[in-house]
Structures are given as C-alpha cells and as structure tokens.
C-alpha positions as MATLAB code, in Angstrom:
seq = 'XXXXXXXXXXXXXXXXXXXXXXXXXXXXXXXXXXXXXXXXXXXXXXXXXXXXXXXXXXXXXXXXXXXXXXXXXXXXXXXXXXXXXXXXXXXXXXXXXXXXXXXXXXXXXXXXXXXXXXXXXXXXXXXXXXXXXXXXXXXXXXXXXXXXXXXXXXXXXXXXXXXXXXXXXXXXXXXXXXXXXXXXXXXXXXXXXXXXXXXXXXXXXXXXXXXXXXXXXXXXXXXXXXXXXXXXXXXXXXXXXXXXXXXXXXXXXXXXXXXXXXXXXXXXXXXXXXXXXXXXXXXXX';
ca = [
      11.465    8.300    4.519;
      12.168   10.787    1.938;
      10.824   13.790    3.572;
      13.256   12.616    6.655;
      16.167   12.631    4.738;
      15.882   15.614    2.839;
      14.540   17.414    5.908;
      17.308   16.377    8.062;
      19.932   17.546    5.326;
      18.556   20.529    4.736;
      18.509   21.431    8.694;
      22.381   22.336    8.752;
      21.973   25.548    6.735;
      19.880   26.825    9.166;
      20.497   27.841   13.134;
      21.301   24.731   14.878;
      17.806   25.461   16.754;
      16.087   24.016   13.710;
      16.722   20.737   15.112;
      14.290   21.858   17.673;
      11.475   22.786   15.752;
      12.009   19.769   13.879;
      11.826   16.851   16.597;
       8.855   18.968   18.211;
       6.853   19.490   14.588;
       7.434   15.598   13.981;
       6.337   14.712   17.066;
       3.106   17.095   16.972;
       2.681   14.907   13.745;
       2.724   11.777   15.107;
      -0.112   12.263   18.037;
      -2.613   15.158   15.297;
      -2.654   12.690   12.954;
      -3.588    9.695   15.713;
      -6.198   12.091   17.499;
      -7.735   12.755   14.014;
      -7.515    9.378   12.660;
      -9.563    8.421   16.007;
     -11.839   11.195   15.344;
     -12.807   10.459   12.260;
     -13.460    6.781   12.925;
     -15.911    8.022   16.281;
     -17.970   10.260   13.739;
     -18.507    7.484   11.594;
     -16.106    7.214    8.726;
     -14.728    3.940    7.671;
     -10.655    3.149    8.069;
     -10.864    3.392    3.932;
     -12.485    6.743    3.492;
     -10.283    7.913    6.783;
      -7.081    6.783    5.131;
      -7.973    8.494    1.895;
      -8.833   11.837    3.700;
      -5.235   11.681    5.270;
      -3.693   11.413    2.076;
      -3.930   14.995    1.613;
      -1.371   16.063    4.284;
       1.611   14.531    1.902;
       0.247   17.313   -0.673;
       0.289   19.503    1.742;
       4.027   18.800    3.090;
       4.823   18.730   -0.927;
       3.416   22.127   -1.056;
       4.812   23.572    1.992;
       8.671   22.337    0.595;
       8.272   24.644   -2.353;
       5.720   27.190   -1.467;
       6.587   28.129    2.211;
      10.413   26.927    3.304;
      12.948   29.909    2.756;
      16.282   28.447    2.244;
      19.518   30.672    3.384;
      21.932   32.465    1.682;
      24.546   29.634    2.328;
      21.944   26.622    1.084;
      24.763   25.273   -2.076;
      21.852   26.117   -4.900;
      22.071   29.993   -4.071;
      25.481   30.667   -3.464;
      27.109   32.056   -5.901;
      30.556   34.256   -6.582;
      29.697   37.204   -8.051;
      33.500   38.411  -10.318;
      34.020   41.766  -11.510;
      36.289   42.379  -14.548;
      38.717   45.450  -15.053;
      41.830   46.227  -16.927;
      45.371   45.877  -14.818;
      48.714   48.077  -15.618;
      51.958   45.834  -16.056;
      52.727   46.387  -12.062;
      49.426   45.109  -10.645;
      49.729   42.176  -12.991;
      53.152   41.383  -11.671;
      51.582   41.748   -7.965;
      48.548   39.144   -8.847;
      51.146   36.977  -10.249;
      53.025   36.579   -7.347;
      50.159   36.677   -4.861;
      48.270   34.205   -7.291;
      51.764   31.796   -6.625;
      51.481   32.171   -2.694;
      47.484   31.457   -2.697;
      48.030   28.085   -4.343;
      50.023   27.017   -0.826;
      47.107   28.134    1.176;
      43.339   27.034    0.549;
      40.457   29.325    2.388;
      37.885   28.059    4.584;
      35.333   28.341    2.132;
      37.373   26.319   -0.176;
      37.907   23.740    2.021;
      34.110   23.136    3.104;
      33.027   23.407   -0.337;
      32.864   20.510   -3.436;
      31.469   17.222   -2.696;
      32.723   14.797   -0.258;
      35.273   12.086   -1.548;
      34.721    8.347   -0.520;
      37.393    8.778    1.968;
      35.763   11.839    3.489;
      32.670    9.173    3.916;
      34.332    6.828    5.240;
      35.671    8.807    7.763;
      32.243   10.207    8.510;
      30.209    6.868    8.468;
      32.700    5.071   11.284;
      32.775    7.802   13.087;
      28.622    7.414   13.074;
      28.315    4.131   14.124;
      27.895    5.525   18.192;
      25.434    7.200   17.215;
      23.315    4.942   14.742;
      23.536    1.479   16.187;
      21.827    3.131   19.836;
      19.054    4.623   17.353;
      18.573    1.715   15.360;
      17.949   -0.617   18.468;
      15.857    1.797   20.273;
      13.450    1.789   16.686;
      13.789   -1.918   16.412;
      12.121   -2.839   20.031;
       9.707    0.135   19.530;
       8.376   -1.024   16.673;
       8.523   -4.747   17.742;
       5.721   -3.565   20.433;
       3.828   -1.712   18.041;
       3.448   -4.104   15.172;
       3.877   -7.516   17.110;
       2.273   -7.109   20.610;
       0.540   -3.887   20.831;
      -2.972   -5.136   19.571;
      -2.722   -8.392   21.159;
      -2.563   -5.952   24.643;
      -6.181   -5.755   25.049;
      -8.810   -6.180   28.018;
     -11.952   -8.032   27.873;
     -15.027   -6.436   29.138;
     -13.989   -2.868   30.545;
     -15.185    0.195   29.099;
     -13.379    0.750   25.744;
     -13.240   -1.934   22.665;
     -10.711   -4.057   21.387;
     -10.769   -1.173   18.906;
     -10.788    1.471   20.939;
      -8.243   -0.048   23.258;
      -5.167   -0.269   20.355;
      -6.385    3.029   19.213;
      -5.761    4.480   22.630;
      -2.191    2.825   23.005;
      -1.439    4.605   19.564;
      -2.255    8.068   20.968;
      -0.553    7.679   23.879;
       2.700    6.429   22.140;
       2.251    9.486   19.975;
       1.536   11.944   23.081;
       5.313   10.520   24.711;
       6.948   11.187   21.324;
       5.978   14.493   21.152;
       6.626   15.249   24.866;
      10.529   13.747   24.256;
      11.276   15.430   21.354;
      10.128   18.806   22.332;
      12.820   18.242   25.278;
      15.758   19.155   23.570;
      15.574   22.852   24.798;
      15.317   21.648   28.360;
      18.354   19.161   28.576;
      20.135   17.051   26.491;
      20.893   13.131   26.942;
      24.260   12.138   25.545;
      24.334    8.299   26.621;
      21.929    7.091   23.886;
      22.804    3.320   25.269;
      20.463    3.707   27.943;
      17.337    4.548   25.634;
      18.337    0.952   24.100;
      18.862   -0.519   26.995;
      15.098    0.650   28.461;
      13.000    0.097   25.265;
      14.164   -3.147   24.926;
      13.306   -4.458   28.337;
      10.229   -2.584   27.650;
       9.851   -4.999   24.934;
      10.871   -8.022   26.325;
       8.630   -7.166   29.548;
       5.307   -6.368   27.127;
       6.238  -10.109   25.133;
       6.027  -11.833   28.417;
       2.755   -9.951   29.356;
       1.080  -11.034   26.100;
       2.439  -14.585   26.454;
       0.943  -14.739   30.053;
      -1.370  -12.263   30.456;
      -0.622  -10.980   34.164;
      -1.122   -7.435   33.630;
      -3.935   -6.257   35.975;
      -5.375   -3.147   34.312;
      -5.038   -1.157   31.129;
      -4.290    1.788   32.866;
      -1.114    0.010   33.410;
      -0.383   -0.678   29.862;
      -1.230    3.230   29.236;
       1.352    3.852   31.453;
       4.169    1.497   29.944;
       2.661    2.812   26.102;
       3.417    6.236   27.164;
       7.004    5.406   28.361;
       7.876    3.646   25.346;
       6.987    7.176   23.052;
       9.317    8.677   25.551;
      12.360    6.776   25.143;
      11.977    7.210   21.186;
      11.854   10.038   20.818;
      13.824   11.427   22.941;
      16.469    8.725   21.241;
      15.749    9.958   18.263;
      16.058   13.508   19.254;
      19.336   13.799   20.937;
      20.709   11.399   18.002;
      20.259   14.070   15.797;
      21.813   16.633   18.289;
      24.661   15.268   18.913;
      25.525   14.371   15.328;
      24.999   17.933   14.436;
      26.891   19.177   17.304;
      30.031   16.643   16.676;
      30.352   16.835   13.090;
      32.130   19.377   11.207;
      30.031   22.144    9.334;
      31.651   20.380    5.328;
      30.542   16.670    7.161;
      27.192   18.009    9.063;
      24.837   17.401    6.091;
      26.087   13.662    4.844;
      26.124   12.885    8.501;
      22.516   14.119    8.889;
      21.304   11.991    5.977;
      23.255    9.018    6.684;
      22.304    8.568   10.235;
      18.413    8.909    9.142;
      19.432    5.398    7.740;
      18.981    4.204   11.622;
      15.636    4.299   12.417;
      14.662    2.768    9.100;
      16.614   -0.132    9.939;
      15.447   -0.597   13.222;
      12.035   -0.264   11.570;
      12.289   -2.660    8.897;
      13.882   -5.123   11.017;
      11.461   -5.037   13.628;
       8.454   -5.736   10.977;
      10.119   -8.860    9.586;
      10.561   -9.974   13.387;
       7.164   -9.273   14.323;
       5.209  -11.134   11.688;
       6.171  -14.241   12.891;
       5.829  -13.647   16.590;
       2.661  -11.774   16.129;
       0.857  -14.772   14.046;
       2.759  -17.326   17.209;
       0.435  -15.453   19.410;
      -2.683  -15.488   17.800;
      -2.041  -19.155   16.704;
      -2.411  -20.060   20.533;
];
C-alpha cells in the first residue's frame, strides 16, 4: 500500500509513459511471484519457509527506491533557484522598482503550480475524482470477493491436479490476465471504467452461484472465467490511472495520483470483511 502510493505520486515527474512501465512491472509482479511461489512449493519447500524466502523482494524494492530510481530535475526535493547578487546604479533600481510593482499583478506559471495545495484545491480535486474511484473501487471489491470468498471453494474432485494445485492454478492465471491488461495501455485505452464494474461483478455473482450449486462442468472452464477476471482488473486499474493523469492539471496530477490509490484499497478491504462470512456459509454446508 505504501509502495503504491508513493510510486503512483512520484510517476507525474516523469514522461507520462511511466504509467506504462508501471501497470506492466506490477502486473509482471503479480504472476513471478505466483509462478515462484508454486515453484517453490513443487520442489519441496513448505508455505512457511516459501513465505520467508519471498520476504526478500520488499528489501529489494526498498533498495531499488534509493539505490536505482533517478528522480528529475523538476521532482520538488531538487529544484532549486539558484540568485545571483550584484550592485545596481540609482536608474536600474528605479527600473526594478517599478517592474517589481507590475510583477505583483501577474503570478508566473511556475508560481502558480508550485506551494502545497490548500483544502479548497482538494476539494476541488477529490469531487472531481469520484468518476474515477468509485468504478475502481467496485471492480477491486468483486475481484477480491472471488479470490478470498469463492476461489478455493472452486475445486474438482478427482481430475488430474489437487485441491492444492487447483487454487494455485486459478492464482496464476488471475495473475497472467493482470499482467496481459495492464501492459495494454500502449495498445488502446478504455475510458468507460463502468463497464469493468459492471463485468467483474456479474463475474462474481455468476462464480457465487457456481459454488452454491456446483454446475460447472470442467475446470478448464473456471480457468477460463479466472483469467477474465485478471483482465478486467487490471485493465480497470490501468486506465484509472491514465485517465486521472491525463485529466488532471500538472499542480493537481500528484494529489490526484495518491488519492485515487485510496480505491482499490477500499474495494479490497471491503471485499475481505464480505467474504469471511460468505466463505465460512459455504463450508458450513
């Protein structure tokens, strides 16, 4: 959550293509660190000694933030204004004077993007976010419903992978159509972010009722439906970010970037507290 914020901030002093890299390097994330999770297990580590191996990769991103990212010239912590001092004859003094008079009536780009935002400058940026978050936040809120409620109760008795095997699969897969959506954003872009909603929540409505009455045929199927449900988050997630970067002022770009981030977790948190319940309905029956 904190890397996510900070990341996303940082992203508007850079070309707008960083965006790219971003939703592509996050969604590489997602499926390397399923596919060696899995790997690990099938060579015979334990879930505990697995975990503990992974925990190396925040170190790593910890190192990377001060050892490898170059910030630009315009990042706030290394721009500075560099003033030279020299003596002025009674004329040019009168001339600074006066000019000094007219530049108080007339502010500067620069002058105007710079200082921190006031409360009504947040505001104004926050309602003017609420397109953009509310899509996002529903989107995260059915996705994870599947993946902590119903996902391991999805599972096929006597084929040829485990129960095990089986969830770990649906994980990968979910992983594989994250990465495939968020790498998308220098293909096209998707500005109605209601429809991702609108999809991953029938997804999840359609994935409660197969759990509930087991009528799906094969777990090919359910590979299938696992995949599509990665798609339509991240590519949610994606073109969320795009847009908000493209529709937002350069002085509002970076609040904007950090408050929307907000969304997801919501959706997130929201869809564990919803799950627990349904999840332990389920396996009451």
């Amino acid at each position: 959550g904190l890397g996510e914020l900070s990341f996303l901030s940082l992203s508007v002093f850079f070309s707008r293509k960083v965006l790219q890299g971003w939703g592509s390097g996050t969604g590489a994330a997602g499926l390397v660190g399923a596919l060696f999770y899995s790997g690990l297990i099938q060579v015979g580590l334990s879930p505990q000694v697995t975990l503990l191996i992974m925990l190396l990769f925040p170190v790593a991103m910890l190192l990377s933030y001060f050892g490898l990212l170059v910030y630009p010239p315009s990042f706030p912590q290394w721009r500075q204004v560099e003033t030279e001092y020299a003596p002025v004859d009674s004329e040019d003094r009168q001339w600074l004077m006066d000019e000094s008079e007219d530049e108080q009536e007339v502010s500067t780009p620069e002058q105007r993007t710079m200082g921190p935002l006031t409360w009504k400058e947040k505001c104004y940026v926050i309602k003017g976010l609420w397109k953009f978050v509310w899509p996002l936040a529903v989107v995260y809120f059915a996705e994870y419903f599947i993946n902590q409620g119903l996902m391991e109760l999805l599972f096929f008795h006597n084929i040829f992978l485990s129960h095990a095997d089986q969830y770990r699969w649906y994980q990968t897969l979910y992983q594989l159509g994250v990465l495939v959506s968020r790498s998308s954003l220098c293909c096209f872009q998707i500005r109605k972010l209601w429809g991702f909603s609108l999809l991953q929540c029938v997804n999840a409505v359609f994935l409660l009722f197969a759990v509930r009455f087991q009528f799906l045929p094969s777990v090919w199927l359910v590979f299938c439906i696992i995949f599509f449900e990665g798609l339509l988050g991240g590519a949610a997630y994606v073109n969320t970010f795009h847009f908000i970067s493209e529709e937002n002022e350069d002085r509002y770009r970076e609040f904007a970037m950090a408050t929307a981030s907000v969304g997801d977790s919501l959706g997130i948190a929201l869809a564990g507290i919803a799950a627990f319940p349904v999840h332990n309905y389920f396996c009451s029956l």
